[in-house]
C-alpha positions in Angstrom: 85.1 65.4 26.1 81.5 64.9 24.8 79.1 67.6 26.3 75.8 67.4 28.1 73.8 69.3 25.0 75.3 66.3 22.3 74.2 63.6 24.5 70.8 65.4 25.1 70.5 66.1 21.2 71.4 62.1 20.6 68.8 60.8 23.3 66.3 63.1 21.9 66.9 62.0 17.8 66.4 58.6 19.5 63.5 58.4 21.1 61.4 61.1 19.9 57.8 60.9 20.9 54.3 62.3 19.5 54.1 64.6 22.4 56.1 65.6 25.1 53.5 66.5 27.5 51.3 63.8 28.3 48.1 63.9 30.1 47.3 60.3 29.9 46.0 57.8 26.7 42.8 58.7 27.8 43.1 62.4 27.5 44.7 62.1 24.7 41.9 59.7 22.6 39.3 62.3 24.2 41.2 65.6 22.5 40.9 63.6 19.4 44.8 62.9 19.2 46.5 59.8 17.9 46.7 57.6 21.1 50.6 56.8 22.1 51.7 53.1 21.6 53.2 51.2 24.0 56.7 51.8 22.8 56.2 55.4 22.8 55.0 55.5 26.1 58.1 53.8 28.1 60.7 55.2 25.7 59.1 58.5 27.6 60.2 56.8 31.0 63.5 55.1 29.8 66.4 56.0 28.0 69.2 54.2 27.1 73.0 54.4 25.3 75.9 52.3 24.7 79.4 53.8 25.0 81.9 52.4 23.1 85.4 52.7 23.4 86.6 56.4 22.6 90.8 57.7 22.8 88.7 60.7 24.9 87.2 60.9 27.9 83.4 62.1 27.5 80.9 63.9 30.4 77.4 63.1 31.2 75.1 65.6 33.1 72.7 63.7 35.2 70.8 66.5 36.7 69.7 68.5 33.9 68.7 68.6 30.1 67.6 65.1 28.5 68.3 63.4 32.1 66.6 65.5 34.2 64.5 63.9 36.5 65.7 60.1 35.8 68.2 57.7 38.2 70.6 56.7 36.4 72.9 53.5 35.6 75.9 52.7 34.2 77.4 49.3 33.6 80.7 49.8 33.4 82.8 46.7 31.0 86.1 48.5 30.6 88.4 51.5 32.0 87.5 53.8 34.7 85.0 56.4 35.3 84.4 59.2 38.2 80.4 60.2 39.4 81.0 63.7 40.7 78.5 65.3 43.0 79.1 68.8 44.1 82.8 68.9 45.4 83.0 64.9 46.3 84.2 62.4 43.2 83.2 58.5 43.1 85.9 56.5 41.7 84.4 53.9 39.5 87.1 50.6 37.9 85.5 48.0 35.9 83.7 45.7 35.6 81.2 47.6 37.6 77.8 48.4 38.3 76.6 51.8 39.1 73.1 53.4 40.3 72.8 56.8 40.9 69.4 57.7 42.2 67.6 61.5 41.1 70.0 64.2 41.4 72.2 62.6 43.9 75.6 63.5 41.4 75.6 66.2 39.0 78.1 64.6 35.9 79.0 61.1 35.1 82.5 61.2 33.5 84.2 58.0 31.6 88.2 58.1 30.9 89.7 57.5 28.0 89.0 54.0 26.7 86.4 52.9 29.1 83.0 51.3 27.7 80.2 50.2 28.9 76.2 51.3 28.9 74.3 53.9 30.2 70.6 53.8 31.0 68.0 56.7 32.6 64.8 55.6 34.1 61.7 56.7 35.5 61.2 55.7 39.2 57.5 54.2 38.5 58.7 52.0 35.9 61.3 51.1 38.2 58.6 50.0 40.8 56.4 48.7 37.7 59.5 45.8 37.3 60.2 45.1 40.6 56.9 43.9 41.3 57.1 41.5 39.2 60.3 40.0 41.5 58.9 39.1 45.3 62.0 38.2 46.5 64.0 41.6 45.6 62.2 44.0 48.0 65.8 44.9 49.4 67.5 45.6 46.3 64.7 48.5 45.3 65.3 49.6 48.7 68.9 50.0 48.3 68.3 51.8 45.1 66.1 54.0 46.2 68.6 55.3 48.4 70.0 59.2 48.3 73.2 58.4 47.8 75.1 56.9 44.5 76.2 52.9 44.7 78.9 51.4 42.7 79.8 47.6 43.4 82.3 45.8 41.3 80.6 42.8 39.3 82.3 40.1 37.2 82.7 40.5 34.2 80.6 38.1 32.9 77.8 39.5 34.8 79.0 43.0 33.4 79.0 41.3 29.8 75.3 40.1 30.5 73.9 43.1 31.7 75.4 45.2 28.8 73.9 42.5 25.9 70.5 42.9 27.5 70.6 46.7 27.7 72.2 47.1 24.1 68.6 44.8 23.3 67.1 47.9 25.1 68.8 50.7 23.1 67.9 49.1 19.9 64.2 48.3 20.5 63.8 52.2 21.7 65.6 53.3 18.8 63.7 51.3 16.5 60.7 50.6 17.7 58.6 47.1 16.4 55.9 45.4 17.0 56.7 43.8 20.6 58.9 46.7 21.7 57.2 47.3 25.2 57.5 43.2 25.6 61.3 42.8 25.1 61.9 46.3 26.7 59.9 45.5 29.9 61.4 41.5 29.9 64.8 42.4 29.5 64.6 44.8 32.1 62.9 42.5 34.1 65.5 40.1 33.7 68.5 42.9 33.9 67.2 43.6 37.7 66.9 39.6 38.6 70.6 39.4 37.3 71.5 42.2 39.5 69.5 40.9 42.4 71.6 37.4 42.3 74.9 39.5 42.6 73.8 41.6 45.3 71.5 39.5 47.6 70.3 36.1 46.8 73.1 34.7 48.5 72.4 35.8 51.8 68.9 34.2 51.4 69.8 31.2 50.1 71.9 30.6 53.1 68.7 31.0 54.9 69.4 34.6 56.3 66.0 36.4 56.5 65.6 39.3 54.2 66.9 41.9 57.1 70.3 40.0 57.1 70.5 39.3 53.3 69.9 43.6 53.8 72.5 44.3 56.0 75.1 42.8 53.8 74.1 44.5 50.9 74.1 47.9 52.9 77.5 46.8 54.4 79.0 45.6 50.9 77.6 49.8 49.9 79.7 51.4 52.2 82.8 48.9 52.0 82.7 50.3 48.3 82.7 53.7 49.8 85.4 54.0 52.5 87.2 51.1 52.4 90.0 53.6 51.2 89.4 55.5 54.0 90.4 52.6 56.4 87.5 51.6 58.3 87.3 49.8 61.5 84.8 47.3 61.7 83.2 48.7 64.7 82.9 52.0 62.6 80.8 50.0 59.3 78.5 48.7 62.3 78.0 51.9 63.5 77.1 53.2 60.5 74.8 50.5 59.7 73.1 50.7 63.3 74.2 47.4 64.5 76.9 45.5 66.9 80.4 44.5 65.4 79.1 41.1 66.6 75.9 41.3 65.0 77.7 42.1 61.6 80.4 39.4 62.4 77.9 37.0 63.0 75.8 37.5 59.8 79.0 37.7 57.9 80.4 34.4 58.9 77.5 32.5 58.8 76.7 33.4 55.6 79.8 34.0 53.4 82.3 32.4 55.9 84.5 35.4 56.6 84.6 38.2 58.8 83.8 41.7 58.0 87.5 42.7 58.6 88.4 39.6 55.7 86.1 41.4 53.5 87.2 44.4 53.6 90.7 43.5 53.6 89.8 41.6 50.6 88.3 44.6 48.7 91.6 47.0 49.5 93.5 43.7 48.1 91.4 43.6 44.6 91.7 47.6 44.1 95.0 46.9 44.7 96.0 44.5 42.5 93.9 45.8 39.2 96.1 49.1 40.1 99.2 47.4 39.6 98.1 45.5 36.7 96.5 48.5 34.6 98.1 51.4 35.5 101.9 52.8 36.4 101.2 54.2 39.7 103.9 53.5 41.9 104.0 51.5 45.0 104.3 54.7 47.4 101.4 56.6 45.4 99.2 53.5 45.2 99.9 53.0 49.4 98.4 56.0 49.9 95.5 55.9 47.9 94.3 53.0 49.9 95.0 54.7 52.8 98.4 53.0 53.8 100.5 56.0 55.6 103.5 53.7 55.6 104.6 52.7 51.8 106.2 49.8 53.8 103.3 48.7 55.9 101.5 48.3 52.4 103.9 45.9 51.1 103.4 43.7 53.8 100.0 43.9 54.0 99.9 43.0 50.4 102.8 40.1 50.5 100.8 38.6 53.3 97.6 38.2 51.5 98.9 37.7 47.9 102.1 36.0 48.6 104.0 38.4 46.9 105.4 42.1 47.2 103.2 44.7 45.5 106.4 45.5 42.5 107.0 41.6 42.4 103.3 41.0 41.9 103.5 43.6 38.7 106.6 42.2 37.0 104.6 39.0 37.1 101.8 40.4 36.1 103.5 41.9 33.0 105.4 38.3 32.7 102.2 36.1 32.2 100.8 38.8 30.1 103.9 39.0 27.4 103.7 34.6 27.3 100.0 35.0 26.6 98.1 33.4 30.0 95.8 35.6 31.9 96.3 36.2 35.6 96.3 34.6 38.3 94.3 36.2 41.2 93.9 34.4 44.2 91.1 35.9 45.8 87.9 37.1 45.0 84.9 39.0 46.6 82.6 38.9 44.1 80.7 36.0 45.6 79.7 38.1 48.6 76.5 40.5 48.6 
């Protein structure tokens, strides 16, 4: 496992600038100093790596060294990763998208073959780029949050995200003429992607922005307990409105129920379990909070039209004749 001081030594080697405590360009032009350029001055407020593939699993520390005082993101294109904070874990499966605000976990840790992108940033130039996108004042309220988010993306979207903060990594590792321009666009345009997966939808159903709101917030913590096995009224409680209210916004906007979605979401971590990993059907029924192995397999036969160890023999089937598979359903189209 990679430790905390390479990746601090790496980030520093990579953007390295003429000082490290700043007073301000003007300060620094008045002490008779070499003013900072544009690059050097956000690669101070941004940092950025791409994780390849590795046959080990590394560790990031997110609240101290090199990342101290950044939130932190991780695009996620392959494998797994966990965010630990203090004794609770976050299970992260790709293709995902994770934000975890200030010190809110301790260590970022990515298994054994999983790739993807890691960037730290300043909160001001967080701010700085969102105000240059109106309609996305929800989305910089759920990040700025106190507690870690992690949706699941496509992976196109995943693929996107991690070209345009690889074209981030490379212009602060080698900085040009232009640097601050392409950094600041394709963050710009990093956040407008993300804002089209999390909540345009909702508003271009014509849900005001407290709706579109509400189903990012409830998407949040469907990603965080639906393993626990939620009841609707309990998400609605949580997000200080009526089952009906959230039923109503829900159907009118997506066309399905919060108890669909949610359903839905247990369905999908179920069947990328079966497909990528040898967990068996009793273990995997638990996980998801089934306490009856045979409950599970009707639950999943209903919804997928097939029993959970039917599903992976044909799973491995289409895989050995070459076609990818077929999944049925899908909640990446909701906010």
């Amino acid at each position: 496992m990679w430790s905390a001081t390479e990746m601090d030594e790496t980030a520093k080697k990579m953007h390295k600038t003429s000082r490290e405590d700043r007073q301000g360009h003007g300060i620094a032009q008045a002490g008779g100093l070499k003013p900072e350029r544009p690059a050097e001055i956000i690669a101070a407020r941004l940092r950025s790596a791409i994780v390849e593939s590795h046959f080990a699993s590394r560790e990031w520390r997110l609240d101290s060294g090199a990342s101290s005082g950044f939130d932190h993101c991780l695009v996620l294109q392959s494998g797994e990763a966990w965010l630990h904070a203090g004794s609770e874990r976050l299970h992260v499966l790709s293709p995902a998208f994770v934000w975890s605000p200030g010190t809110s976990a301790d260590r970022l840790v990515i298994e054994a073959g999983g790739s993807g992108h890691i960037v730290h940033i300043r909160r001001d130039l967080i701010e700085q780029i969102f105000r240059q996108i109106p309609e996305a004042g929800d989305l910089i309220n759920l990040l700025g949050g106190e507690q870690p988010l992690a949706l699941a993306i496509e992976a196109q979207s995943a693929a996107y995200l991690a070209r345009l903060l690889a074209l981030i990594a490379n212009e602060l590792q080698e900085p040009r003429p232009g640097s601050e321009t392409v950094i600041s666009s394709a963050l710009l345009i990093s956040f407008v992607q993300l804002w089209r997966h999390v909540g345009a939808r909702a508003l271009a159903f014509g849900e005001t922005v407290g709706a579109a709101a509400l189903l990012m917030r409830f998407r949040q913590l469907v990603e965080e307990r639906f393993r626990e096995q939620w009841a609707v009224a309990r998400y609605a409680e949580a997000l200080g409105v009526t089952p009906g209210r959230l039923h109503a916004i829900a159907t009118r906007t997506l066309g399905r129920t919060p108890r669909a979605l949610i359903q839905q979401r247990l369905i999908y971590e179920a069947a990328v379990r079966l497909e990528r990993s040898a967990i068996t059907i009793k273990q995997l029924s638990y996980l998801l909070g089934f306490k009856d192995a045979a409950y599970f397999n009707r639950f999943f036969a209903k919804h997928v039209g097939l029993p959970p160890a039917r599903y992976r023999r044909a799973i491995v089937h289409r895989n050995v004749a070459g076609h990818a598979p077929q999944i049925a359903f899908t909640f990446y189209d909701w906010p």
